[in-house]
C-alpha positions in Angstrom: 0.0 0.0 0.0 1.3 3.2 -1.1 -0.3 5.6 2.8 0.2 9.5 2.6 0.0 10.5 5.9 -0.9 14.3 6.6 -0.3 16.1 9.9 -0.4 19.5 11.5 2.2 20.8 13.9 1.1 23.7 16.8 2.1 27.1 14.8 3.9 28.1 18.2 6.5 24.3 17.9 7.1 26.0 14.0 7.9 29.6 15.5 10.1 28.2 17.8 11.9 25.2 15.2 12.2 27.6 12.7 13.8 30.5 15.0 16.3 27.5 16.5 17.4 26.5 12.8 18.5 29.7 11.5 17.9 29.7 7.6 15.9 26.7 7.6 13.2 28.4 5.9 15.2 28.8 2.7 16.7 24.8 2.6 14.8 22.8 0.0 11.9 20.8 0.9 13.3 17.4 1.8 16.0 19.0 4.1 12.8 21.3 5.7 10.8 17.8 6.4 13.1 15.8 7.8 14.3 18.9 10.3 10.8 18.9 11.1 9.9 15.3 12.4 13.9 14.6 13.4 12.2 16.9 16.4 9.6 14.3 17.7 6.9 16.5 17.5 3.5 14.6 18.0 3.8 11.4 16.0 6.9 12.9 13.7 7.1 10.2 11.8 6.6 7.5 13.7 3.8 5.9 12.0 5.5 5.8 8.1 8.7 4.6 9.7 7.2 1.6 11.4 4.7 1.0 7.6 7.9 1.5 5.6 9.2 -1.5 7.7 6.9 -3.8 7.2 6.6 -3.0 3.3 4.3 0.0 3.0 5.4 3.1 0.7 5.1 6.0 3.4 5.6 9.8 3.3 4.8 12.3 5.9 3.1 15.7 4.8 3.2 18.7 7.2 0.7 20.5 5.5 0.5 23.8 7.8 4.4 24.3 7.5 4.4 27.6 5.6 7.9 27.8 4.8 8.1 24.1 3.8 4.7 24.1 1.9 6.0 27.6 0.5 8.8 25.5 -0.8 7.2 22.6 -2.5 4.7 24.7 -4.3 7.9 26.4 -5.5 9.5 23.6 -6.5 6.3 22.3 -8.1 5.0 25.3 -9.7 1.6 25.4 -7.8 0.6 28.8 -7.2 0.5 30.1 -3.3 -0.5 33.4 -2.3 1.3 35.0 0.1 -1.9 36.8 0.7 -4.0 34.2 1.9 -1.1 33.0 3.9 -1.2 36.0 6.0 -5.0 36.7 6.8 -6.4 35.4 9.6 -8.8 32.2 9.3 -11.6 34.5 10.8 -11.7 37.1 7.7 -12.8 34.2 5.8 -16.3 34.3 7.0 -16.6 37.8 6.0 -19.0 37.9 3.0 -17.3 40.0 0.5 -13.6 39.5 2.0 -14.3 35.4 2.8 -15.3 35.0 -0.5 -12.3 36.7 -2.8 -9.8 35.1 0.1 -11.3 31.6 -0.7 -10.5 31.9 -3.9 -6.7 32.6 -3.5 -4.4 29.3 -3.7 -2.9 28.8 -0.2 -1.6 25.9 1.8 -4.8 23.5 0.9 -4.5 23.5 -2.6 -0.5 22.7 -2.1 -1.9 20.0 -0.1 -4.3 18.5 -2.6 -1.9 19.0 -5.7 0.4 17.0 -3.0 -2.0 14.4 -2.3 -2.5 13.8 -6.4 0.7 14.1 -7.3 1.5 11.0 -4.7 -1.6 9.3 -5.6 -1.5 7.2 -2.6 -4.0 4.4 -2.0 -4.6 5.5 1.4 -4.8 9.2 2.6 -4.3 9.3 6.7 -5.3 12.5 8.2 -4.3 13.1 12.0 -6.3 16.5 11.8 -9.7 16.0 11.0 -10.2 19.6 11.1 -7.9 20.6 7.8 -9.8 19.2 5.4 -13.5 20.5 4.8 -16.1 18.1 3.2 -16.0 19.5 -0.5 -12.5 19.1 -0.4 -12.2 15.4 1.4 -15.3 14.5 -1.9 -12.5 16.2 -4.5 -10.0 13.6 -3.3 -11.7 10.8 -3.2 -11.5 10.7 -7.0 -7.7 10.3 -6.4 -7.5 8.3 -3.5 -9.1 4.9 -2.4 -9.5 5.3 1.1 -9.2 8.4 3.2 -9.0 7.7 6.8 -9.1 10.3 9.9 -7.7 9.6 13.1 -8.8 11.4 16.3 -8.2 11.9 19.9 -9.5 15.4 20.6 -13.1 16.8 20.4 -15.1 16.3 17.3 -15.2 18.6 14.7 -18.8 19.4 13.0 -20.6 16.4 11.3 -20.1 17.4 8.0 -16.5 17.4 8.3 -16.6 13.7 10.2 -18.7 12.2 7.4 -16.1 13.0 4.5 -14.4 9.9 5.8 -14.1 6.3 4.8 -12.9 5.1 8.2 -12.1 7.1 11.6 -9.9 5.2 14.0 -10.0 6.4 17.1 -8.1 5.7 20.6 -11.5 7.0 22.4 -13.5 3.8 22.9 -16.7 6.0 23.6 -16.0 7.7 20.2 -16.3 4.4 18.3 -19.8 3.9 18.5 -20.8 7.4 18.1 -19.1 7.5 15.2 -20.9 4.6 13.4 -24.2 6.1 14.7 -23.5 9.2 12.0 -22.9 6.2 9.4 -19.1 6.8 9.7 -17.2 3.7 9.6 -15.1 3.7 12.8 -12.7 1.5 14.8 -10.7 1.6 18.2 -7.1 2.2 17.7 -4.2 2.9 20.3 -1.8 5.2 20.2 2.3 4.3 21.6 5.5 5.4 22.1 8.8 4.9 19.3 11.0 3.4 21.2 14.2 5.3 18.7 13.3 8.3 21.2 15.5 6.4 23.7 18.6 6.3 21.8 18.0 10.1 20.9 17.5 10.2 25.1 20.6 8.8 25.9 21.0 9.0 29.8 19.2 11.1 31.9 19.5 11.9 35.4 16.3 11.9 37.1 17.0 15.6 38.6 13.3 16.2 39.2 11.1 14.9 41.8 7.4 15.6 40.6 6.0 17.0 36.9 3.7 17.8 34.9 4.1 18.0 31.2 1.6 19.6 29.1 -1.3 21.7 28.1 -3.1 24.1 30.1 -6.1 24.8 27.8 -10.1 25.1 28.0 -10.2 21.2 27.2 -8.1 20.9 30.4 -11.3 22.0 33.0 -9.9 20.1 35.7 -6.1 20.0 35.3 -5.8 24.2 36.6 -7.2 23.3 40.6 -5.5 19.8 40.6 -2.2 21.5 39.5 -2.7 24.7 41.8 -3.4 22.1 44.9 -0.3 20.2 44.3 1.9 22.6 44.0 0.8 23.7 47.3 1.4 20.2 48.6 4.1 19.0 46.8 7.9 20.5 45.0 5.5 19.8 41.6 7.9 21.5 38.5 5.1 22.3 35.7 6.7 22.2 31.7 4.1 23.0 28.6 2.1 26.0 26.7 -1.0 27.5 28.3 0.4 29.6 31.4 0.2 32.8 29.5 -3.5 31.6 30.1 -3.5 31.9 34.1 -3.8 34.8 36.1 -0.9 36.4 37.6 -1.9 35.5 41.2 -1.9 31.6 40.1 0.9 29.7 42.1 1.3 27.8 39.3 3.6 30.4 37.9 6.1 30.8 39.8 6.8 26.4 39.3 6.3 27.1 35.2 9.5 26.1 33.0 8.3 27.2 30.3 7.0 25.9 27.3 8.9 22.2 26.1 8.4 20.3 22.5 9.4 17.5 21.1 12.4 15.8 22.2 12.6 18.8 25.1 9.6 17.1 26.2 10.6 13.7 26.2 13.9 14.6 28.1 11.1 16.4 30.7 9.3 13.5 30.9 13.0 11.5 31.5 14.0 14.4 34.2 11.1 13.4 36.1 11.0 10.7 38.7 7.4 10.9 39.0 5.0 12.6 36.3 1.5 13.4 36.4 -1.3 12.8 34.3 -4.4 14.6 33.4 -7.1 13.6 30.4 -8.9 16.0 28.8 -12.3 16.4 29.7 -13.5 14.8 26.3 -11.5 11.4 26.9 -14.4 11.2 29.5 -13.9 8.1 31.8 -10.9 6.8 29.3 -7.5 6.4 29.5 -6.0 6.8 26.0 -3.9 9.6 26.0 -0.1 9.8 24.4 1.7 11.2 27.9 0.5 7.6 29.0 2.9 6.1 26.7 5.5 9.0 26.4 6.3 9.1 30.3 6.3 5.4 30.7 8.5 4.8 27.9 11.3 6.7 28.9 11.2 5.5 32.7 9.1 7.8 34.5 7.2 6.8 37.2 3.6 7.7 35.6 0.6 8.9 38.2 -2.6 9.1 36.1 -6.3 9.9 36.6 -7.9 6.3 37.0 -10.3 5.2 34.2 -12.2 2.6 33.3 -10.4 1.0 31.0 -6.6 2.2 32.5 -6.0 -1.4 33.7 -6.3 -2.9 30.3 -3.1 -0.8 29.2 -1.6 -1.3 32.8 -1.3 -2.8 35.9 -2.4 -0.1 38.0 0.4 0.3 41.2 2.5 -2.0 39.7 3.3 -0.7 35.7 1.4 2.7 36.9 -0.4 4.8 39.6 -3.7 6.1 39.5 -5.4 8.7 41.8 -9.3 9.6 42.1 -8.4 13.2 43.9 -6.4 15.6 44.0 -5.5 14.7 47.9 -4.9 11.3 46.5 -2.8 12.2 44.4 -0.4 14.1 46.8 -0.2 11.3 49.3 0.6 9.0 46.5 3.8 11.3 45.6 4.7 11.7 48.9 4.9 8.2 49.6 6.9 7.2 46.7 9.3 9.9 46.9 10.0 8.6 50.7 10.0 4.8 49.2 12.5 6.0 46.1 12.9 1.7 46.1 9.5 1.7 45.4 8.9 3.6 42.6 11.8 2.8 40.5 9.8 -0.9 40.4 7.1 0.4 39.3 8.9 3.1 36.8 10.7 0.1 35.3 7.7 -2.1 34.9 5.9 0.6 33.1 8.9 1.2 31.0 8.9 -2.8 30.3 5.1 -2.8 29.7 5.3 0.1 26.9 8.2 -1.1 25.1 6.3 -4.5 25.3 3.0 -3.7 24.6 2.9 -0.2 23.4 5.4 0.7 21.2 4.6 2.2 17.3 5.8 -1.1 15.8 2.8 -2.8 17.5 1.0 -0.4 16.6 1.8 -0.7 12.7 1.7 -4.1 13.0 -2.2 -3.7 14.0 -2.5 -0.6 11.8 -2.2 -2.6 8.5 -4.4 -5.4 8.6 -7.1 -2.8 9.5 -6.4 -0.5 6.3 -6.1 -3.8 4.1 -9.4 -4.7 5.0 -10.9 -1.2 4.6 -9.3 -1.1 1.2 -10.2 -3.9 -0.1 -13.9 -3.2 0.8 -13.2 0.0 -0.7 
């Protein structure tokens, strides 16, 4: 199978990779992509790596990359305005200034001449949001199967039913999905194990962490965090404190914003690291700092779910808390019982790299889009 998968990367991870790597935005395309996912944002390219592998054709596409989309549609000769590049999403709903803006060739139609100029028999979105309906119907006269992938809130109906399949790693989403007559399956997300060697060793300078977003989808994750850095020497990494009001205690533990491998080596730093789900995972454990902290040998605290056990061995591979004073006894015990919770860090290191890792993943990845094709 010949899978094109496309991604988008936050635009403040591009500010900041493209201000690290000065002159990056003027290297040709290939050099711009592989800068890009050599810095283990989000799934980088950990699912095409692991398809290549076992005999796919895989590319990546970062298709809200302006310098590097800039530079294929250059290299291509598809027009881009730099015009529609610049306005904000927002004008587009404006009647007479939505309209003429819509009408100017920016980064979707580099996308789509992208998409047909690979002709791939498989088109995996991991932002269901890019593509509207009228464009997801254009391209399925070029592509067999296009297939969406979600762990985040829904986007409108319109935009869910442009899909062949959604795979999902919210169990509660599967069934909602088929009940709008999309096709839809349960699918996990991992960890690549190649971050390690990237890793190298880290000392575990840290006692307690959090690593991540601080956002509206986050409604509980501002008081737990706020009590526990009351309670505990909690060190907080991740966008969103710009967010918080200057009277937040969170502040003043705030290291500022980490990505990619920056997170991973916070995640590493840490001897314990905390959890949090977003408040659409509902009572579901499924998200990626599950696998991320656990496969680099941090001692993972999560909210309990229902289904948490079925990924781990909860106090064994994992800990789990159902308050926010549970969860600050827990880390005070096992930072007294260090013994302790280096067993259970290492178990939960042993599980992912076991259980969880992206060439599983693949391995259960491929049968699923075989059979989807082929009923195509």
């Amino acid at each position: 199978m010949k899978i094109l998968i496309v991604d988008t990367y936050y635009a403040a991870f591009l500010a900041r990779l493209y201000a690290e790597h000065d002159g990056l935005a003027q290297e040709d395309y290939p050099l711009q992509l592989q800068t890009l996912l050599k810095a283990c944002f989000g799934t980088s390219d950990f699912y095409s790596y692991h398809l290549n592998k076992l005999g796919c054709e895989a590319q990546d596409l970062v298709v809200n990359s302006v310098p590097l989309q800039k530079m294929w549609a250059k290299k291509n000769n598809v027009p881009l305005s730099d015009l529609a590049l610049k306005v904000p999403h927002r004008l587009f709903r404006l009647p007479v200034i939505g309209s003429y803006l819509a009408n100017l060739p920016g980064l979707m139609d580099v996308a789509v001449a992208q998409i047909k100029a690979y002709q791939p028999d498989v088109l995996y979105c991991q932002d269901l949001s890019f593509f509207p309906p009228e464009v997801l119907k254009e391209l399925k006269q070029h592509v067999r199967l296009i297939v969406g992938q979600i762990a985040c809130p829904l986007p409108p109906e319109a935009f869910l039913k442009g899909y062949d399949l959604i795979l999902t790693s919210f169990p509660h989403f599967v069934d909602r999905l088929r009940n709008l007559g999309v096709a839809s399956e349960y699918f996990r997300i991992g960890f690549d194990e190649r971050v390690l060697s990237v890793l190298g060793e880290v000392h575990k300078e840290i006692d307690f962490s959090f690593v991540g977003g601080i956002s509206r989808h986050h409604g509980g994750a501002i008081p737990l965090l706020e009590y526990l850095t009351a309670q505990t020497d909690l060190r907080v990494f991740g966008y969103g404190a710009a967010s918080l009001p200057a009277s937040s205690p969170i502040l003043s533990r705030h290291g500022g914003e980490v990505w990619g491998m920056a997170m991973y080596r916070a995640l590493a730093r840490s001897r314990i690291t905390l959890n949090r789900h977003i408040n659409v995972a509902e009572n579901n454990a499924n998200n990626m700092r599950l696998f991320e902290a656990t496969g680099v040998g941090s001692l993972l605290l999560t909210d309990r779910k229902d289904n948490l056990h079925e990924l781990f061995e909860i106090d064994k591979e994992v800990l789990a808390y159902s308050s926010k004073e549970e969860a600050a006894e827990l880390v005070k015990y096992y930072l007294a019982h260090p013994e302790e919770a280096q067993q259970i860090a290492e178990a939960g290191q042993r599980r992912t790299l076991r259980d969880h890792t992206y060439t599983k993943r693949m391995e259960e990845l491929v049968p699923i889009l075989k059979r989807h094709v082929g009923a195509s």
